[in-house]
LODRENDO-775227 format. One record per residue: y, z, x of N, C-alpha, C in turn; residue in one letter. Coordinates in steps of 0.02 Angstrom, whole numbers, plus 50000, padded with zeros to 5 digits. Example, Ala and Ser with C-alpha at 12.3 -4.5 7.8 and 13.67 -1.06 7.14 Angstrom:
BEGIN
497165039050660497755039050615498355039050660a;498885035450642499475035750684500025039450645s;
//
This chain:
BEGIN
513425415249276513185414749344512435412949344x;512315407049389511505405849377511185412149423x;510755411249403510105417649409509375414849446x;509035416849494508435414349521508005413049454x;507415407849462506955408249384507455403249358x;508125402849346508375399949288508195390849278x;508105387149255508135380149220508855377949222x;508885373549265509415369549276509305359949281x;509595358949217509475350449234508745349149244x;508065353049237507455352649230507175355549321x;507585357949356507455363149420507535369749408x;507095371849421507065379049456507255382949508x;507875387449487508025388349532507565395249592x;507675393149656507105396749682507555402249726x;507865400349749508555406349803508955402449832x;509645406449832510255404849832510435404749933x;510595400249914510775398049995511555399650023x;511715397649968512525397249994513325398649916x;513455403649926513955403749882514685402649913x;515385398049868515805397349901516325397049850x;516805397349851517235399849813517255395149737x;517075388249725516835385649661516235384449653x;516005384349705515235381749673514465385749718x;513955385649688513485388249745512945384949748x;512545385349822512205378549817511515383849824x;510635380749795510155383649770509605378849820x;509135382649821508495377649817508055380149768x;507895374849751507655371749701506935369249701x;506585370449632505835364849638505885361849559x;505565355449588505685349649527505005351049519x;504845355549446503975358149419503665350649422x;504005347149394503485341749379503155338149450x;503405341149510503235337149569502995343149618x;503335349049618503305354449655503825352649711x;504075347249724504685345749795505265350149784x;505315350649852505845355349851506655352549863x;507165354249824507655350649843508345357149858x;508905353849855509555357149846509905358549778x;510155362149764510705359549687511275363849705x;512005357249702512445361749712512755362649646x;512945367749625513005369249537513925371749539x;514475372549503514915372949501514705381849441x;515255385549486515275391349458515495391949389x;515125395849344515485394049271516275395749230x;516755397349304517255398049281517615391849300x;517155387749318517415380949350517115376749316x;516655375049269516175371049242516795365449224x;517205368649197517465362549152518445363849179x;518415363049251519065362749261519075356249285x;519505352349282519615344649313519525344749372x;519955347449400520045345549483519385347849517x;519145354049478518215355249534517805349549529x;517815348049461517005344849428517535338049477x;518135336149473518295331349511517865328149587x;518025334049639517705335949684516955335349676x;516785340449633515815338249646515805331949643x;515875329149585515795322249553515785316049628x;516515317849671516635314449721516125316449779x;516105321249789515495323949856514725319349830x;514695320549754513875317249728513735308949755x;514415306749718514295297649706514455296249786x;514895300949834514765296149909514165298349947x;514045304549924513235306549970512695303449926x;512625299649872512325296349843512195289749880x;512685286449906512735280649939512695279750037x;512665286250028512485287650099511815287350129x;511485284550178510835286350185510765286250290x;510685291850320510635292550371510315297650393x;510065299250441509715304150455510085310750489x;510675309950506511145315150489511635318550441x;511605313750404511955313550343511675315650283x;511825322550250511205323650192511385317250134x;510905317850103510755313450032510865315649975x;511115315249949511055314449867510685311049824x;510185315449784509785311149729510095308349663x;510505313749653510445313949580511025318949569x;511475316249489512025320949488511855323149396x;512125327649395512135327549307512975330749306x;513235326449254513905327549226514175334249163x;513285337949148513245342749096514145346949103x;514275349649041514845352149041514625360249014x;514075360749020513835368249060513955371749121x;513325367149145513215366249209513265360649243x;513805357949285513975352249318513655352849389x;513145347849411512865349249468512745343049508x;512305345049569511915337149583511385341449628x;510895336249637510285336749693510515334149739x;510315336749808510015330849877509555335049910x;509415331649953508895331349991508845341050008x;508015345950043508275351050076507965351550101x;508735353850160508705354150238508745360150254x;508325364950271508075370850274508485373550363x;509055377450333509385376550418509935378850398x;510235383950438511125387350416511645382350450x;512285383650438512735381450459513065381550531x;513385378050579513535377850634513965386450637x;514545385950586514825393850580514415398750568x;513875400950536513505404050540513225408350623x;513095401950651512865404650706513595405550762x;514105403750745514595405750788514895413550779x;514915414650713515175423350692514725427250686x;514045425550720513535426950721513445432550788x;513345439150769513285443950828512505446850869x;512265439450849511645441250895511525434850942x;511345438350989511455433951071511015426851053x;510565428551019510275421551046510375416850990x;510925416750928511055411050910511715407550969x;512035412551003512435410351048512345405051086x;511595408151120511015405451170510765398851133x;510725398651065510645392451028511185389351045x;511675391551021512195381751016512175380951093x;512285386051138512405381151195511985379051241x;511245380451206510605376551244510505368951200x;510785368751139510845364651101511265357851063x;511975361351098512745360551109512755352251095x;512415348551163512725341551180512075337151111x;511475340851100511045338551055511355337650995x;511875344050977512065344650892512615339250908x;513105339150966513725332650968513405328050974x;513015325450993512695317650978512625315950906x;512215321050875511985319850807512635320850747x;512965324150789513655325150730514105318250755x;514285315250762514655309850816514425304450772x;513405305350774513135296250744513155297250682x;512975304450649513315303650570513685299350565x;514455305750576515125303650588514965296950583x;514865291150630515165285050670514775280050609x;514145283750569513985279950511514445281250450x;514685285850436515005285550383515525281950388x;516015282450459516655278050453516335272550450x;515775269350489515735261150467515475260150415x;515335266150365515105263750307516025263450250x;516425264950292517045265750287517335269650232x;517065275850251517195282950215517225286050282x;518165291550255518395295050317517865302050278x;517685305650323517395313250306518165317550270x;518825318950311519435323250307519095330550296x;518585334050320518385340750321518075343550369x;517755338450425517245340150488517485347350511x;516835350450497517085358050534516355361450543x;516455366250584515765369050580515275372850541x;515775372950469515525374050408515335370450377x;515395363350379515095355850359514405355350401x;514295356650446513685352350481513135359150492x;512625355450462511985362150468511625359750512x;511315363850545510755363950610510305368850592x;509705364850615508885369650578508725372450651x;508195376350651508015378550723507705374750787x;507645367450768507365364350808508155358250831x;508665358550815509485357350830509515351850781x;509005348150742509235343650688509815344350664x;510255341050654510955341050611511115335950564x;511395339650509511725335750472512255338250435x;512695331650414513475331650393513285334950317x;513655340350291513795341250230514645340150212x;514585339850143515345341250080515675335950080x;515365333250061515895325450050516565326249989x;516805331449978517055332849903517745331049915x;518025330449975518675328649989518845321350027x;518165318550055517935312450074518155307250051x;518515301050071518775294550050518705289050086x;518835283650068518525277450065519025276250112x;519045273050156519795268350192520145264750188x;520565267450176521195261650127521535257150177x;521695251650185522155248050237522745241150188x;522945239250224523295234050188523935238350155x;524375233050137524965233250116524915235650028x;524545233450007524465238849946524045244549931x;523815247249978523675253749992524135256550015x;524515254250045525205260750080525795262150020x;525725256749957526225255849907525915260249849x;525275260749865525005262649788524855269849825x;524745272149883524445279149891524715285849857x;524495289549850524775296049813524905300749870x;525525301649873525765307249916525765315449866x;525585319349914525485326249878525425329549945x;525145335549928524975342549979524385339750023x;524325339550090523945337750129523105341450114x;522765337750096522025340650096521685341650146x;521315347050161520855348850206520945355750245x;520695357550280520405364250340521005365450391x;521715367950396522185367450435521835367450477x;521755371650523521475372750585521245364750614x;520755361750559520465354350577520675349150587x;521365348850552521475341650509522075337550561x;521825333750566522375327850611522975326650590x;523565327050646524225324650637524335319450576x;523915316450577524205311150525523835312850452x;523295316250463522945318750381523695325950367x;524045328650399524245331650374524965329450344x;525285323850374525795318850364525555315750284x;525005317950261524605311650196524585306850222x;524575303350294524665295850298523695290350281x;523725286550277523455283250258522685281950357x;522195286350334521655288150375521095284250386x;520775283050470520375279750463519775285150529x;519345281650531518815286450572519185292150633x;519775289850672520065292050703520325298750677x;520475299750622520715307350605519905311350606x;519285310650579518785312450605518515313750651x;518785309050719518825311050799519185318150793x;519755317450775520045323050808519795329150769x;519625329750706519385336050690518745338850716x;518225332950726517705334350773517965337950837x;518335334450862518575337850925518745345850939x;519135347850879519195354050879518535358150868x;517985354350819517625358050808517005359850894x;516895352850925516675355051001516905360451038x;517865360251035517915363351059517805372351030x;517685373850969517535380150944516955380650958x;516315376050947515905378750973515515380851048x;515825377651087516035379351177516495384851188x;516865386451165517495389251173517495396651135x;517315396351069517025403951011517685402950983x;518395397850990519015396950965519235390750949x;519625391050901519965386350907520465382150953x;520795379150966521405373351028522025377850995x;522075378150917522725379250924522725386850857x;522965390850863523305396450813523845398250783x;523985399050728524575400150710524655406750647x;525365409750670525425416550606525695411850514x;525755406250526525685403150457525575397750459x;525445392850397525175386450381525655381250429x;526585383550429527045379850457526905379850519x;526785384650570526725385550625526245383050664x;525655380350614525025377750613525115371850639x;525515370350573525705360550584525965360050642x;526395363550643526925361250693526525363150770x;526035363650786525605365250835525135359450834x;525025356250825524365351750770524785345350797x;525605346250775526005338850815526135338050879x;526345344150899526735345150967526235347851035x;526165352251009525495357851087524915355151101x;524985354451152524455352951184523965357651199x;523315355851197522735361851175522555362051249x;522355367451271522275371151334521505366751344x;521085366951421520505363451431520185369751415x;519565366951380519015371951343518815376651409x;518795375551493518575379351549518975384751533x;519635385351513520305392351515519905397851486x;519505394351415519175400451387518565401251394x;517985395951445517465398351455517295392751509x;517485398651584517425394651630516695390151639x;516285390551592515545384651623515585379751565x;516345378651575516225371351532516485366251571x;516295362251586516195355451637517215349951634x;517605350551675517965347051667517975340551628x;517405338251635517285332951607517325331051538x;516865337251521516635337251450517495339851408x;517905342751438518535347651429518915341251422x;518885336651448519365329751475519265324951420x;518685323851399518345320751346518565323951268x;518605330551230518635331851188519575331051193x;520065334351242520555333751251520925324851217x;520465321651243520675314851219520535312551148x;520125317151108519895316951063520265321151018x;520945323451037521275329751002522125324851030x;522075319151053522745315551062523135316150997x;523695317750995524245320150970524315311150925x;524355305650948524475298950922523695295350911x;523635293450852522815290250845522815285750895x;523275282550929522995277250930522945277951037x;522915284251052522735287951116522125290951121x;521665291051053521025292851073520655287951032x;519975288951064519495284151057519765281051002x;519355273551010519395271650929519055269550889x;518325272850936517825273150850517245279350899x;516975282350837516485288450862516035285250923x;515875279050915515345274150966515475276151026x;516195275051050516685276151092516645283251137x;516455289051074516545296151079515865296351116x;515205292451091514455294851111514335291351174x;514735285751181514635282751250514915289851299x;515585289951303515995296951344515485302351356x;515335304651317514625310551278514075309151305x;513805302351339513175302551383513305303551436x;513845303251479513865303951534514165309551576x;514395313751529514705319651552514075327551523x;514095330651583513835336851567514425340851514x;514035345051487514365351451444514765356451478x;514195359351485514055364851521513865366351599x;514185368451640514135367551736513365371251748x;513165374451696512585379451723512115374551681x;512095370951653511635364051595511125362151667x;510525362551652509815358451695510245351951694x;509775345051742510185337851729510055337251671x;510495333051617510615328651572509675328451547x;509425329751483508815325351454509105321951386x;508685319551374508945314951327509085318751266x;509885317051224509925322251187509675323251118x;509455318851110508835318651050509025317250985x;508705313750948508975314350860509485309050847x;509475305650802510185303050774510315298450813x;509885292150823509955285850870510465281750864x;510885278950909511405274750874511065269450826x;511875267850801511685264650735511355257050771x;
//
């Protein structure tokens, strides 16, 4: 288990930010510069299992190629079979879940003075990565961090893929166990079918609606019951569970949670246009501009 003080890949580690069931992520100072970065390090009962170091490896080389201002960065990966890790960028700021299971009033008072600021900025990520044509398949509010001033950005690219189309992508794909966040994951990511920005709509969608709402659209007593909710039910308007949320805004994510891709938007662009013109929240001052994360 790394240790504060310890030498990693020539960083120091300085305090632990985030532990998760394979790996834990650090900040870090590079001595030779004093900058401060991230390192996400793979736990050492994982160092050398395939399928983790798989995952890092994949989260490193697409946040490597990523560059947006919602989108964290990746510097740098090392393949050590110690310690398997990478750098990016640090963004000094907890997670969207954080402040939702969060029992003090005024991170509450945060997301929803902040709400339509963090969906803009999560949306133009989003709407860069699909046209950089990488689906996310994880958007949740444990992916996207917000600092105290509502900056956001997309984390975990580790389950993240490229967009496959064409007739030999549907011949060559690997069918297996559906990857990703039940609660999140789109009718058709859970089918394995072959994904494009649109399954990202809809997991965003759920995630608006949790953070308006303190719930999820849909629940279930097992994984089966899940799915089968995820195809069929229709998710209640976010007002049922917290009447000062704006029909509008309720009408908008609803379409964004369409049961058939090809019934909601069809690209995030789509989602931020909808998203300027509708209030959130009924008790929201007028509309200011929601700041951060300019379209592309």
């Amino acid at each position: 288990m790394a240790d504060t003080g310890q030498i990693i890949g020539g960083y120091k580690l300085r305090g632990l930010l985030h532990t998760g069931r394979e790996s834990q992520v650090w900040e870090v100072v590079e001595p030779t510069s004093n900058r401060h970065f991230a390192m996400k390090v793979l736990l050492p009962e994982f160092a050398t299992a395939k399928a983790e170091r798989n995952k890092l490896f994949n989260d490193a080389a697409i946040g490597m190629k990523l560059r947006h201002e919602n989108v964290v960065h990746v510097v740098k990966v090392s393949r050590s079979e110690s310690n398997p890790h990478f750098i990016m960028e640090y963004f000094a700021s907890g997670s969207i879940r954080r402040r939702l299971i969060s029992r003090d009033p005024k991170d509450k008072e945060f997301l929803k003075v902040n709400a339509k600021k963090i969906f803009k900025q999560t949306a133009t990520g989003l709407a860069y990565m699909n046209a950089s044509k990488f689906v996310h398949r994880d958007v949740k509010p444990d992916n996207i961090m917000c600092n105290a001033l509502g900056q956001t950005k997309i984390i975990d690219f580790a389950i993240s893929a490229p967009m496959a189309k064409g007739f030999f992508a549907k011949m060559f794909r690997k069918r297996g166990a559906p990857e990703g966040t039940v609660s999140y994951m789109s009718p058709e990511q859970i089918r394995c079918e072959l994904l494009d920005g649109r399954s990202d709509i809809y997991s965003l969608g759920i995630t608006w609606y949790e953070v308006v709402t303190g719930r999820v659209p849909f629940k279930g007593a097992s994984i089966g019951e899940l799915y089968r909710k995820h195809f069929s039910e229709l998710a209640a308007l976010p007002s049922q569970y917290n009447p000062d949320v704006t029909e509008e805004f309720g009408k908008l994510v609803l379409k964004m949670l369409s049961k058939k891709r090809e019934d909601r938007h069809k690209t995030l662009h789509e989602v931020l246009m909808d998203l300027r013109k509708v209030k959130v929240f009924k008790s929201d001052k007028e509309d200011e501009d929601m700041g951060g994360g300019g379209m592309m």
